[in-house]
PDB file of N, H, CA, C and O in Angstrom:
ATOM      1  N   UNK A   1     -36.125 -20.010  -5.820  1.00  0.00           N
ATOM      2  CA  UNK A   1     -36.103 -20.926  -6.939  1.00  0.00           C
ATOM      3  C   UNK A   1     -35.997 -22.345  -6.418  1.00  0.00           C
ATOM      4  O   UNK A   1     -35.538 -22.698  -5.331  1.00  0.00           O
ATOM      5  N   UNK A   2     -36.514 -23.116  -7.407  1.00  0.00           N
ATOM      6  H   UNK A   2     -36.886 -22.830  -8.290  1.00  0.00           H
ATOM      7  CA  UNK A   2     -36.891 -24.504  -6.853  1.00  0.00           C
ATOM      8  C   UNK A   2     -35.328 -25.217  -7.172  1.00  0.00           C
ATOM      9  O   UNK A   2     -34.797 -24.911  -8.240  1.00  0.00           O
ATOM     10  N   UNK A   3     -34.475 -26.339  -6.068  1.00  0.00           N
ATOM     11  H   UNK A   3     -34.906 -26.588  -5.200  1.00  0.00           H
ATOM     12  CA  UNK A   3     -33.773 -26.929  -6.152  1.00  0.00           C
ATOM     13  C   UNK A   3     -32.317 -25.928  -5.738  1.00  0.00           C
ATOM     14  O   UNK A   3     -31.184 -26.188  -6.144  1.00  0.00           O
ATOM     15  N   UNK A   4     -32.601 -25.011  -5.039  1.00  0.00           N
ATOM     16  H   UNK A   4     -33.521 -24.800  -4.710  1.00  0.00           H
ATOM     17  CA  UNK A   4     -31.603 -23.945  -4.562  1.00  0.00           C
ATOM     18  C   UNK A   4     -31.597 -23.853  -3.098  1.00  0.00           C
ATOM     19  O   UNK A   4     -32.718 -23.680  -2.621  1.00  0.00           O
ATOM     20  N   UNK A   5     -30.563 -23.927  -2.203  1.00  0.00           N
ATOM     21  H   UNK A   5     -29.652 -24.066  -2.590  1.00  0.00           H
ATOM     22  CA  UNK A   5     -30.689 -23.350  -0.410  1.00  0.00           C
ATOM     23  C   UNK A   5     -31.092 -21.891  -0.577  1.00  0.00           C
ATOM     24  O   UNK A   5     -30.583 -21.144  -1.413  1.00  0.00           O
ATOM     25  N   UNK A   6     -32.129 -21.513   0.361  1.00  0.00           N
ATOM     26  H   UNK A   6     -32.542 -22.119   1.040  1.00  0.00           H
ATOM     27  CA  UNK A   6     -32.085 -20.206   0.734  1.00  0.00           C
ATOM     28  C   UNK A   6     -31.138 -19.762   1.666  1.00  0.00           C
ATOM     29  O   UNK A   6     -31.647 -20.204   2.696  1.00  0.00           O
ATOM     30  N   UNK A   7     -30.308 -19.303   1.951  1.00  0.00           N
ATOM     31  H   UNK A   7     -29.894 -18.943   1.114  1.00  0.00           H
ATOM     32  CA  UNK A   7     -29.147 -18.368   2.418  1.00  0.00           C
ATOM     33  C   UNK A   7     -29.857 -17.706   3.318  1.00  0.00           C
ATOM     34  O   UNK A   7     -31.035 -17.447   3.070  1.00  0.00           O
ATOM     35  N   UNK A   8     -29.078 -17.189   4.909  1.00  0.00           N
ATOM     36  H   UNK A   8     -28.121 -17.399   5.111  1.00  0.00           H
ATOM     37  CA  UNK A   8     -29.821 -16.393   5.892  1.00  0.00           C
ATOM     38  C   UNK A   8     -28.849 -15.394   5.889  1.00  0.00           C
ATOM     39  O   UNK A   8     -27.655 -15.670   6.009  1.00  0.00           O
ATOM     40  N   UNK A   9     -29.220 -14.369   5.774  1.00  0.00           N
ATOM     41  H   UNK A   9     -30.189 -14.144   5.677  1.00  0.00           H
ATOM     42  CA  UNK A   9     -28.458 -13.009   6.122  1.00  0.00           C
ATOM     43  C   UNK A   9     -28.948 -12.730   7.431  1.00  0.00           C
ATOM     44  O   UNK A   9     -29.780 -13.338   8.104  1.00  0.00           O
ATOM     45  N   UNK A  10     -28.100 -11.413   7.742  1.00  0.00           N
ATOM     46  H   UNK A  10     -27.425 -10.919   7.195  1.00  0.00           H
ATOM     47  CA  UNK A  10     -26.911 -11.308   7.845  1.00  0.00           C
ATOM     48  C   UNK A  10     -25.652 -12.586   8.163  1.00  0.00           C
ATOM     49  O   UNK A  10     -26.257 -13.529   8.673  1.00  0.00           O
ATOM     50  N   UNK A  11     -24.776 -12.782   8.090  1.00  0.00           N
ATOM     51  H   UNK A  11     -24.284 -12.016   7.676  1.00  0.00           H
ATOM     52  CA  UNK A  11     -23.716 -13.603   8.039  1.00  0.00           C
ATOM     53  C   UNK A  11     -22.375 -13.320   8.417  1.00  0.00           C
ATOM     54  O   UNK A  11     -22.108 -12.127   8.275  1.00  0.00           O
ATOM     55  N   UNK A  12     -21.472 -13.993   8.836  1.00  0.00           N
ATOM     56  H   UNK A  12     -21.689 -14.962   8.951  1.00  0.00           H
ATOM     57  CA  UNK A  12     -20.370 -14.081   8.588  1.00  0.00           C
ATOM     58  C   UNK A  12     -19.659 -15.111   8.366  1.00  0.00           C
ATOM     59  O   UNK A  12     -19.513 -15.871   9.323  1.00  0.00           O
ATOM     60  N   UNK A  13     -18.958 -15.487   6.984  1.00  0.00           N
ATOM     61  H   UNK A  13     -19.076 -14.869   6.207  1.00  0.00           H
ATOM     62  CA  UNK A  13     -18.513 -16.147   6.078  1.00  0.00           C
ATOM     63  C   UNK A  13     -17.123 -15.750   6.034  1.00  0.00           C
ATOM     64  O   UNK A  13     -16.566 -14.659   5.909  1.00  0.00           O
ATOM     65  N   UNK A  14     -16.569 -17.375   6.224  1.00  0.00           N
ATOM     66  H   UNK A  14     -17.021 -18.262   6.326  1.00  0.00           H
ATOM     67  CA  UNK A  14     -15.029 -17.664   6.768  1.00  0.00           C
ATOM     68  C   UNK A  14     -14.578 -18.101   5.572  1.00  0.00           C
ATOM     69  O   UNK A  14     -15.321 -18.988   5.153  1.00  0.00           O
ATOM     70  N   UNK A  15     -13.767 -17.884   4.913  1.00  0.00           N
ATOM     71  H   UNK A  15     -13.164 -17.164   5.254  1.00  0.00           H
ATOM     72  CA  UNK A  15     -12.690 -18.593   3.376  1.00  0.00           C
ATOM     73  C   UNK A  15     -11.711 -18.102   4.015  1.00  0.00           C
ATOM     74  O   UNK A  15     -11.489 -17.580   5.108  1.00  0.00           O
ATOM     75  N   UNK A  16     -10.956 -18.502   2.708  1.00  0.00           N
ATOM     76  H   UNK A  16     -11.137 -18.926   1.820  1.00  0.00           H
ATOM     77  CA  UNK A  16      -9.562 -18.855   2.579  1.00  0.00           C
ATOM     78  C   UNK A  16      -8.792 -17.569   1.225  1.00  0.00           C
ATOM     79  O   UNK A  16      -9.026 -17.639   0.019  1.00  0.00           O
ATOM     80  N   UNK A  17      -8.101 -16.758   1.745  1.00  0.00           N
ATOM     81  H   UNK A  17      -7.912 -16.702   2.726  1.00  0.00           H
ATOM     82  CA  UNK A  17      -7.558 -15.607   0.639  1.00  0.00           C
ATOM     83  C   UNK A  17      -6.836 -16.163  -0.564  1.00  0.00           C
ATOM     84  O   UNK A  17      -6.764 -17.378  -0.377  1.00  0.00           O
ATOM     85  N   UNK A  18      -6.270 -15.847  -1.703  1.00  0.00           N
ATOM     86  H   UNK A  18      -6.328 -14.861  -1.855  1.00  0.00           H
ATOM     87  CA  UNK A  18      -5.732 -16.379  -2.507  1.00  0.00           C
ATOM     88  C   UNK A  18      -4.596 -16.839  -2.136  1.00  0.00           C
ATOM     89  O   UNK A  18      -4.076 -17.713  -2.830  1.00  0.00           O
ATOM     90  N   UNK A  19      -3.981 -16.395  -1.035  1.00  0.00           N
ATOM     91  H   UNK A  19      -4.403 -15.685  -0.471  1.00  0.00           H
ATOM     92  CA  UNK A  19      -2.716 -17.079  -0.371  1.00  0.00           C
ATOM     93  C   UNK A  19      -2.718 -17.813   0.613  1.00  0.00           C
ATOM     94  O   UNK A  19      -1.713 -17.941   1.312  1.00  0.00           O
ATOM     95  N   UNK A  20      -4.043 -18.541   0.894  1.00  0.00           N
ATOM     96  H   UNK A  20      -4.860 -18.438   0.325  1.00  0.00           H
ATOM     97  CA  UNK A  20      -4.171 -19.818   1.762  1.00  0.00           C
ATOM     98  C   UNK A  20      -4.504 -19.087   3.041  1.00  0.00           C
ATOM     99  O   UNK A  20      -4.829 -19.976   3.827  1.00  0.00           O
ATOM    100  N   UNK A  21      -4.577 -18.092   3.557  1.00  0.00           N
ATOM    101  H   UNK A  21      -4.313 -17.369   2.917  1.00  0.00           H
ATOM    102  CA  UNK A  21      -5.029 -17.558   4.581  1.00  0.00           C
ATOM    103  C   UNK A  21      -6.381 -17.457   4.906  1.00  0.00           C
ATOM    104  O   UNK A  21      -7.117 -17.167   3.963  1.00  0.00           O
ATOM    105  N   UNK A  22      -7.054 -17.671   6.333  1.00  0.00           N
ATOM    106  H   UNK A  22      -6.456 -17.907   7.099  1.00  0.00           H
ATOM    107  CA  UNK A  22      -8.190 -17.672   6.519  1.00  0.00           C
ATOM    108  C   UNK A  22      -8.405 -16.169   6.484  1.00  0.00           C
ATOM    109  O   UNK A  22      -7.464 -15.384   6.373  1.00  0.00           O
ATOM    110  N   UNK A  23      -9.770 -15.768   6.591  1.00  0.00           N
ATOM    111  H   UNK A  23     -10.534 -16.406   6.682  1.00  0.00           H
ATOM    112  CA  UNK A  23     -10.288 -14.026   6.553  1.00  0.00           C
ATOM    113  C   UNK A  23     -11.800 -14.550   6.883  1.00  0.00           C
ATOM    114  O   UNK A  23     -12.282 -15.677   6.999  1.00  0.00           O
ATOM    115  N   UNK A  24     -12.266 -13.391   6.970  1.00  0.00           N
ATOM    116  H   UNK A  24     -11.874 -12.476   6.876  1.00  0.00           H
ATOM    117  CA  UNK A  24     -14.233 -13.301   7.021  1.00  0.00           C
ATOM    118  C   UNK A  24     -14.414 -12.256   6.467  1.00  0.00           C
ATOM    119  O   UNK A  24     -13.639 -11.332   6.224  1.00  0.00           O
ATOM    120  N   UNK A  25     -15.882 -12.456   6.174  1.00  0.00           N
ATOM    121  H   UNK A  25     -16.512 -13.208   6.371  1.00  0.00           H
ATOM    122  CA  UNK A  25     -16.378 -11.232   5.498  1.00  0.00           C
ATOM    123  C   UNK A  25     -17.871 -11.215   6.058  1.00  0.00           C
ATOM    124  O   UNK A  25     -18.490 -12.279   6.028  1.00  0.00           O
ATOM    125  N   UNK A  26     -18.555  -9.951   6.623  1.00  0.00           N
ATOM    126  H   UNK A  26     -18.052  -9.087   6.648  1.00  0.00           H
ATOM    127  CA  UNK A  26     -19.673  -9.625   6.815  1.00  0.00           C
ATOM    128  C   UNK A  26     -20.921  -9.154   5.673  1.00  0.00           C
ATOM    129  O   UNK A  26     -20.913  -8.093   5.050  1.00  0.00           O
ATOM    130  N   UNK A  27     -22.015 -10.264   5.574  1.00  0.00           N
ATOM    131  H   UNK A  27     -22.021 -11.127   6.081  1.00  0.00           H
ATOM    132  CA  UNK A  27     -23.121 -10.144   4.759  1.00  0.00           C
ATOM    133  C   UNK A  27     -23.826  -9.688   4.989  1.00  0.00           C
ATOM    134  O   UNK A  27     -24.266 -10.474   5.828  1.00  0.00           O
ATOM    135  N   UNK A  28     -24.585  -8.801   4.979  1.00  0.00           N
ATOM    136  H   UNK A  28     -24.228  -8.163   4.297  1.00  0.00           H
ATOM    137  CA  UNK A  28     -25.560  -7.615   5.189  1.00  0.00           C
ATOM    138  C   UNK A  28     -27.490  -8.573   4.821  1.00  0.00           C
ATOM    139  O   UNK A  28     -27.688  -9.424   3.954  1.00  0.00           O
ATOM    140  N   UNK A  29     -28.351  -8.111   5.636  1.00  0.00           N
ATOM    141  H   UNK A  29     -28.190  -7.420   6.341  1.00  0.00           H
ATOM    142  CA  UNK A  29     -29.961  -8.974   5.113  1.00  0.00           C
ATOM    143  C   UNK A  29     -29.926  -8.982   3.846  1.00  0.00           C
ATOM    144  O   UNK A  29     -30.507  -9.936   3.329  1.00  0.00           O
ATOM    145  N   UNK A  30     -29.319  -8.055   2.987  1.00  0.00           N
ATOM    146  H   UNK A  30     -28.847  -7.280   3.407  1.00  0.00           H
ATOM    147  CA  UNK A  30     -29.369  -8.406   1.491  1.00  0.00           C
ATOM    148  C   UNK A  30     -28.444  -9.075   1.046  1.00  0.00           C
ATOM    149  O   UNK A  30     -28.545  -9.252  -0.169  1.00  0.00           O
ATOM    150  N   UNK A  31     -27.477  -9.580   1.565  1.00  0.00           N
ATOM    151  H   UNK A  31     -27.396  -9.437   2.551  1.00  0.00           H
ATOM    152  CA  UNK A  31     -26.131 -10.492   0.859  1.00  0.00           C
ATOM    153  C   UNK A  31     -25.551  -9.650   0.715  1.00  0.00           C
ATOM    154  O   UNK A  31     -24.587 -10.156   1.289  1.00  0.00           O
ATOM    155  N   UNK A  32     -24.998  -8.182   0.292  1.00  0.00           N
ATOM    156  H   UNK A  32     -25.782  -7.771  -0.174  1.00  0.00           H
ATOM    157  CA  UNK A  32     -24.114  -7.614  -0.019  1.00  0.00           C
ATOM    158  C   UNK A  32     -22.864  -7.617   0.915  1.00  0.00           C
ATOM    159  O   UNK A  32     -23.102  -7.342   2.091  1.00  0.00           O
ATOM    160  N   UNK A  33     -21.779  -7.842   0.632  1.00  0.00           N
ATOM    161  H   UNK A  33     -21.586  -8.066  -0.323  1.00  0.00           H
ATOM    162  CA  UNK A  33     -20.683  -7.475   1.741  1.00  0.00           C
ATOM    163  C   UNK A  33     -20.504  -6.199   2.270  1.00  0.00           C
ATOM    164  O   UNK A  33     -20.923  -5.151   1.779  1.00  0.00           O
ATOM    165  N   UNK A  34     -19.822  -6.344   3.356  1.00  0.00           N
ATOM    166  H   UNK A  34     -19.481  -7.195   3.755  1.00  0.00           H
ATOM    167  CA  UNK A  34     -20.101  -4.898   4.521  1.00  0.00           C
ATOM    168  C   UNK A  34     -19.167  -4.326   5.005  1.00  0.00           C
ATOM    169  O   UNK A  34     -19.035  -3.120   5.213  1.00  0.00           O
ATOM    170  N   UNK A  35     -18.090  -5.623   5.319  1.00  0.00           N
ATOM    171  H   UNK A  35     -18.197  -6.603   5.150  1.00  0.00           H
ATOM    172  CA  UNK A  35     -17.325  -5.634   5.786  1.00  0.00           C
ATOM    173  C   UNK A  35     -16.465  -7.042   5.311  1.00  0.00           C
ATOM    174  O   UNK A  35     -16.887  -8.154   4.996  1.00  0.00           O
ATOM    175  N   UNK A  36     -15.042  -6.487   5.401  1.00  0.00           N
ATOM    176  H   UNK A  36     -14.699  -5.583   5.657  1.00  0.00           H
ATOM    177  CA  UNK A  36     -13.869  -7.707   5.349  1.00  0.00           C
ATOM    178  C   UNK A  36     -13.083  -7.715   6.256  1.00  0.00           C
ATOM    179  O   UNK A  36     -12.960  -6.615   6.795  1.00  0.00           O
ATOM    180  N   UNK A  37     -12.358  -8.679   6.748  1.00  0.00           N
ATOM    181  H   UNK A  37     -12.457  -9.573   6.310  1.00  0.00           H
ATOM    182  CA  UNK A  37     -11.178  -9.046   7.429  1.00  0.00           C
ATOM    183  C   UNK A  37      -9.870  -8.929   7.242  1.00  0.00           C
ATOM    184  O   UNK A  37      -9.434  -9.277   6.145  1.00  0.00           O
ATOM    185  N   UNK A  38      -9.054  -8.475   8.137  1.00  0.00           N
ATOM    186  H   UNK A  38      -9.408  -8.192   9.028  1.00  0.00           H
ATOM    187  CA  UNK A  38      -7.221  -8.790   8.062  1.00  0.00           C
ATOM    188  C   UNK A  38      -7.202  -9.947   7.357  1.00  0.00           C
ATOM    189  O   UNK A  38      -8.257 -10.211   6.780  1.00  0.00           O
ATOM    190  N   UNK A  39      -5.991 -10.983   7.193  1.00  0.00           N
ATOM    191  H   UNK A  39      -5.134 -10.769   7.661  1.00  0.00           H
ATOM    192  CA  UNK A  39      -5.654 -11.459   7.399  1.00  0.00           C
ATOM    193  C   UNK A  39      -5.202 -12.130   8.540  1.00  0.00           C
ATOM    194  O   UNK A  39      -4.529 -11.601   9.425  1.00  0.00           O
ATOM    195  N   UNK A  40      -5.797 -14.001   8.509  1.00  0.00           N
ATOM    196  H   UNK A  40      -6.344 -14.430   7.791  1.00  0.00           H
ATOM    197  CA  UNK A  40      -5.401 -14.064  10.238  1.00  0.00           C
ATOM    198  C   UNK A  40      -4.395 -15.739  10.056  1.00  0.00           C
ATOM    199  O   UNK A  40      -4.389 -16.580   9.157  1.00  0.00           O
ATOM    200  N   UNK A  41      -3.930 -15.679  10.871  1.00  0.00           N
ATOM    201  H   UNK A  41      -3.935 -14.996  11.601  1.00  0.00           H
ATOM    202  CA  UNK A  41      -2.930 -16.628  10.943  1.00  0.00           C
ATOM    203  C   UNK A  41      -3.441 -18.117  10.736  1.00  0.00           C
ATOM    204  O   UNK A  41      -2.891 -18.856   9.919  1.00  0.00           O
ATOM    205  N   UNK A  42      -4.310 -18.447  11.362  1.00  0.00           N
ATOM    206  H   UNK A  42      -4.756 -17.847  12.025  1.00  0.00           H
ATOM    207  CA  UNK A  42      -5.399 -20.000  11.622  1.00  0.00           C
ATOM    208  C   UNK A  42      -6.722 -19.528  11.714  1.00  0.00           C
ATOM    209  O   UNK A  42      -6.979 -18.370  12.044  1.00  0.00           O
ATOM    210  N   UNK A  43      -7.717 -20.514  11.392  1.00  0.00           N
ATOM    211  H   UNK A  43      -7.509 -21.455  11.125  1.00  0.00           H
ATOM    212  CA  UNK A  43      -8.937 -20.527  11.765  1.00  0.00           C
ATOM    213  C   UNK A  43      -9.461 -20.185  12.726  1.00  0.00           C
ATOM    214  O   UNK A  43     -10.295 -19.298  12.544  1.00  0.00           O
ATOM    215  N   UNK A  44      -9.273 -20.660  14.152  1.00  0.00           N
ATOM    216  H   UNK A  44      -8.595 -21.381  14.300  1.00  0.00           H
ATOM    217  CA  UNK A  44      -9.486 -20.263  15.392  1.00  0.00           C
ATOM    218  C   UNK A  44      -9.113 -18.344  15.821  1.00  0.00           C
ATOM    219  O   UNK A  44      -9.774 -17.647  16.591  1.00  0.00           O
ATOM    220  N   UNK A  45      -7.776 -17.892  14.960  1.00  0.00           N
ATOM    221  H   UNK A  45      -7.240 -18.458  14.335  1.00  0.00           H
ATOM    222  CA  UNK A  45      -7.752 -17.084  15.459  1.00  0.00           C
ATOM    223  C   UNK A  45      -9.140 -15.911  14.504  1.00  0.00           C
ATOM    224  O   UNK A  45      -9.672 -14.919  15.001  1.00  0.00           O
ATOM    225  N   UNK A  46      -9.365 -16.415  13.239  1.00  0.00           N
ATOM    226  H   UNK A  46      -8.932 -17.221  12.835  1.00  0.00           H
ATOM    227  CA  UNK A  46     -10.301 -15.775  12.899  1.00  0.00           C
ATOM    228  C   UNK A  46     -11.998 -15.812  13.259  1.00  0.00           C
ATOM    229  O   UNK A  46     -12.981 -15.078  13.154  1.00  0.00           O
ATOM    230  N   UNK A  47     -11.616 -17.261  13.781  1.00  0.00           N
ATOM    231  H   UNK A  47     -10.818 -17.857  13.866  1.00  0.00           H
ATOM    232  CA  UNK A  47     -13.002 -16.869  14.543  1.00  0.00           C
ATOM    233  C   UNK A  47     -13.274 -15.909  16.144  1.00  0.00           C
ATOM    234  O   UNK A  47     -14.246 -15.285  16.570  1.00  0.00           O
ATOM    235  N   UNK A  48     -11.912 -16.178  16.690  1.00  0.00           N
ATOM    236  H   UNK A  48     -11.122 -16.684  16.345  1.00  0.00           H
ATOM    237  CA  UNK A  48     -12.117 -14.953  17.411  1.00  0.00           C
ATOM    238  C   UNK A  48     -12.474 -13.703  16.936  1.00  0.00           C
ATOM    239  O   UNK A  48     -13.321 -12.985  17.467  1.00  0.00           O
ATOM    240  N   UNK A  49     -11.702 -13.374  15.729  1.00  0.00           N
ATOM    241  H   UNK A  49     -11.013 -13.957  15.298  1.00  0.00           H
ATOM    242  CA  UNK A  49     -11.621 -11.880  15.635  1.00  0.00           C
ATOM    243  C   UNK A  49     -13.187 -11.953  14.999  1.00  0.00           C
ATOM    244  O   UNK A  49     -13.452 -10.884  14.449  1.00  0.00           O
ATOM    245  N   UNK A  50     -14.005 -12.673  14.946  1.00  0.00           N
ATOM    246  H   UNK A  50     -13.790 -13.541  15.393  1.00  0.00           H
ATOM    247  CA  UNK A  50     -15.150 -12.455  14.637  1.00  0.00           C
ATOM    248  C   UNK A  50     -16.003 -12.263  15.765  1.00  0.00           C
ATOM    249  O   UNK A  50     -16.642 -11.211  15.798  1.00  0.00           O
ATOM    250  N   UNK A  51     -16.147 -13.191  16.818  1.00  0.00           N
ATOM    251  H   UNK A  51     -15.627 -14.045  16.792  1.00  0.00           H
ATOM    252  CA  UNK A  51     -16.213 -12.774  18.065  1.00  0.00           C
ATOM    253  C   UNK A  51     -15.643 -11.199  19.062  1.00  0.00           C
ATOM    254  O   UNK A  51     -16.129 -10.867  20.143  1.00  0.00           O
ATOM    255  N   UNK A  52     -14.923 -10.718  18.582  1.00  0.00           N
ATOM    256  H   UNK A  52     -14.528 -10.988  17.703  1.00  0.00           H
ATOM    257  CA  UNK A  52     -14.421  -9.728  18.721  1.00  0.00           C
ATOM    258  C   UNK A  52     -15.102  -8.467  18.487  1.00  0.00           C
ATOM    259  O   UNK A  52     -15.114  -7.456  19.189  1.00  0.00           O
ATOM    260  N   UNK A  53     -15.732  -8.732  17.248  1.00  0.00           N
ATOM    261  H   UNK A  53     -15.723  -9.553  16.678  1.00  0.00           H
ATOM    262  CA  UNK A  53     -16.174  -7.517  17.134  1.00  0.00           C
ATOM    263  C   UNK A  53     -18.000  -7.258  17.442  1.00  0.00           C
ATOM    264  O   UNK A  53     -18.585  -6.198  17.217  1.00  0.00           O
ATOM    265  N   UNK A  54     -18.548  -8.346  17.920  1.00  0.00           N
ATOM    266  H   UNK A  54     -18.073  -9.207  18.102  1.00  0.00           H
ATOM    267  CA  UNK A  54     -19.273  -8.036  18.434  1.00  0.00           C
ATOM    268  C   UNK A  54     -19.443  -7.953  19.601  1.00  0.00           C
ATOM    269  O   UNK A  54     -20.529  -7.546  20.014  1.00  0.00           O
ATOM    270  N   UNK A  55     -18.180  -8.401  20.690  1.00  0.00           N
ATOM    271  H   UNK A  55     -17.298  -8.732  20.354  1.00  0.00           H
ATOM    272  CA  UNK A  55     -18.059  -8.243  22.252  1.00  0.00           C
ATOM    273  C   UNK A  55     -18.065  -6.935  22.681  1.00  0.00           C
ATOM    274  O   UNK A  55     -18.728  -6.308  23.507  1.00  0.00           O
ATOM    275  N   UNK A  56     -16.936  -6.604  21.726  1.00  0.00           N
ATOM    276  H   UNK A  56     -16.397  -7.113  21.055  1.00  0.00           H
ATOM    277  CA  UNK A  56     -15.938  -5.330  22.267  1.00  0.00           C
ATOM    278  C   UNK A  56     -16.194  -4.035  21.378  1.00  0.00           C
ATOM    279  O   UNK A  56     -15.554  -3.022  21.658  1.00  0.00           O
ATOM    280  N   UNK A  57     -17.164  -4.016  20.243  1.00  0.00           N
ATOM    281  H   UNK A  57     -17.684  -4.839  20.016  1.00  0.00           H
ATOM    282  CA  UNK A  57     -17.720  -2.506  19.888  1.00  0.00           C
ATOM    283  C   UNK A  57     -18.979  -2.941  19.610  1.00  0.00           C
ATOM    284  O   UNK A  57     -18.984  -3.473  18.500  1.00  0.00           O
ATOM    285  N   UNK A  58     -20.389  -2.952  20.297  1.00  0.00           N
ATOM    286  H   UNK A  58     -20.385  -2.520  21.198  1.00  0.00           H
ATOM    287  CA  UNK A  58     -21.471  -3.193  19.869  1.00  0.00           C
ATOM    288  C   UNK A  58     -22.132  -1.590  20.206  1.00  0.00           C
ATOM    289  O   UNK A  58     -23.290  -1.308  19.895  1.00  0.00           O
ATOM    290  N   UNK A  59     -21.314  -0.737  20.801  1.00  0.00           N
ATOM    291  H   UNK A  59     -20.374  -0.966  21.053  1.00  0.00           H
ATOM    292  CA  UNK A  59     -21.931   0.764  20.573  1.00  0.00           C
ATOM    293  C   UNK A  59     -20.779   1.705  19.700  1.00  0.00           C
ATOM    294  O   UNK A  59     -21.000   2.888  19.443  1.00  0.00           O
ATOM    295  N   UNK A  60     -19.936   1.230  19.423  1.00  0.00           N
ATOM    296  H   UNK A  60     -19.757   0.268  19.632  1.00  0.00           H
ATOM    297  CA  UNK A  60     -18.860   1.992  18.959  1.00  0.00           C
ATOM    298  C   UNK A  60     -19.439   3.282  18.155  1.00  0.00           C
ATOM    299  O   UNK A  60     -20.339   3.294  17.316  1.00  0.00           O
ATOM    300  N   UNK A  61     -18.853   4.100  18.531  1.00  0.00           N
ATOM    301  H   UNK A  61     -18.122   4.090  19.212  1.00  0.00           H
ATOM    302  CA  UNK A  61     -19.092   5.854  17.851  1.00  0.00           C
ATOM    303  C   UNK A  61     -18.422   5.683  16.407  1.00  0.00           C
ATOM    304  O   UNK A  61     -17.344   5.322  15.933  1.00  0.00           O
ATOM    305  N   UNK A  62     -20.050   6.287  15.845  1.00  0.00           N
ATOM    306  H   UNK A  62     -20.925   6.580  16.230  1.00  0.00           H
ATOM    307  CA  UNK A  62     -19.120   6.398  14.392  1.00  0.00           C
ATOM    308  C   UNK A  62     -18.484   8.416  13.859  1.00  0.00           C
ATOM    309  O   UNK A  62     -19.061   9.503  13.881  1.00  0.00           O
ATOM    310  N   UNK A  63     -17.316   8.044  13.526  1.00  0.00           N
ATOM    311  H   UNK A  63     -16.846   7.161  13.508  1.00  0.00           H
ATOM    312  CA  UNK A  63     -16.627   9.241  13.531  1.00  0.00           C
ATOM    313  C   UNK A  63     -16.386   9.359  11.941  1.00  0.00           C
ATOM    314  O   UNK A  63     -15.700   8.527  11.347  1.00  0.00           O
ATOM    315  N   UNK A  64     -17.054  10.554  11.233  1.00  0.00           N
ATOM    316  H   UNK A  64     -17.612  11.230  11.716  1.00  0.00           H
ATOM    317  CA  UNK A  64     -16.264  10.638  10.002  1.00  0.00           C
ATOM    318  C   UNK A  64     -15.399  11.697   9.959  1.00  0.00           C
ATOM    319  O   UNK A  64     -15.644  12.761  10.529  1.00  0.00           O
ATOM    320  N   UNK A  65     -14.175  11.441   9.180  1.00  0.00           N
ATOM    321  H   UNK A  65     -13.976  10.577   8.717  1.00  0.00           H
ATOM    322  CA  UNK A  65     -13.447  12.420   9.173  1.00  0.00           C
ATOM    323  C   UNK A  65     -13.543  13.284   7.781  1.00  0.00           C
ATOM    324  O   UNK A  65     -13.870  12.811   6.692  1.00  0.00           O
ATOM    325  N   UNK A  66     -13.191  14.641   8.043  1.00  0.00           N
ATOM    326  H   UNK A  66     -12.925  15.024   8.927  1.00  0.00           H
ATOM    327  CA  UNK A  66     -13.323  15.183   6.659  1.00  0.00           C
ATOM    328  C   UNK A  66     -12.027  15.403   6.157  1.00  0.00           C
ATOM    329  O   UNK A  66     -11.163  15.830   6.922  1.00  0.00           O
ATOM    330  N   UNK A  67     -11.709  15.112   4.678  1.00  0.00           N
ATOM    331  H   UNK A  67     -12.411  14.765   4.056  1.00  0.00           H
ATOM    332  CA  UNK A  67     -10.868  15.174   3.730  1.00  0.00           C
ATOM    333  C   UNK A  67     -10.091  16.869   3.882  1.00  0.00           C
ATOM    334  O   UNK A  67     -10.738  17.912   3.977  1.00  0.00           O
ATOM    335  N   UNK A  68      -8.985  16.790   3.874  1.00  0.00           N
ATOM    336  H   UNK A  68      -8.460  15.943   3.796  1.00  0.00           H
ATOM    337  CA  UNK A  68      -8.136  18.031   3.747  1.00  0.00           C
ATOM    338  C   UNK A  68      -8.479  18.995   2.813  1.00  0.00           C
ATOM    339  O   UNK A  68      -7.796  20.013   2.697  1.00  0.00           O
TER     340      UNK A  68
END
């Protein structure tokens, strides 16, 4: 639409929780969210933990567990 930014997915998008805390949230090519964040103390430390998760599990095994 004319007079609108087009938005690039995938993403990760840094705010602020209703209690002043920073968090992220992961946007999927369609915008949908994917994923959310802890709670993190400061900015910096949430941008690590964003960094984080693509250092340190970019093959991670996915395990489902089954319900009792």
């Amino acid at each position: 639409m004319e007079g609108y930014e087009v938005l690039k997915h995938p993403k990760y998008e840094v705010y602020l929780d209703v209690g002043g805390k920073p968090r992220f949230k992961l946007k999927a090519s369609n915008g949908e969210i994917i994923a959310v964040s802890q709670v993190y103390a400061d900015k910096s430390s949430c941008i690590k933990g964003i960094a984080s998760i693509g250092s340190h599990a970019p093959n991670a095994e996915i395990v489902i567990e089954e319900s009792e």
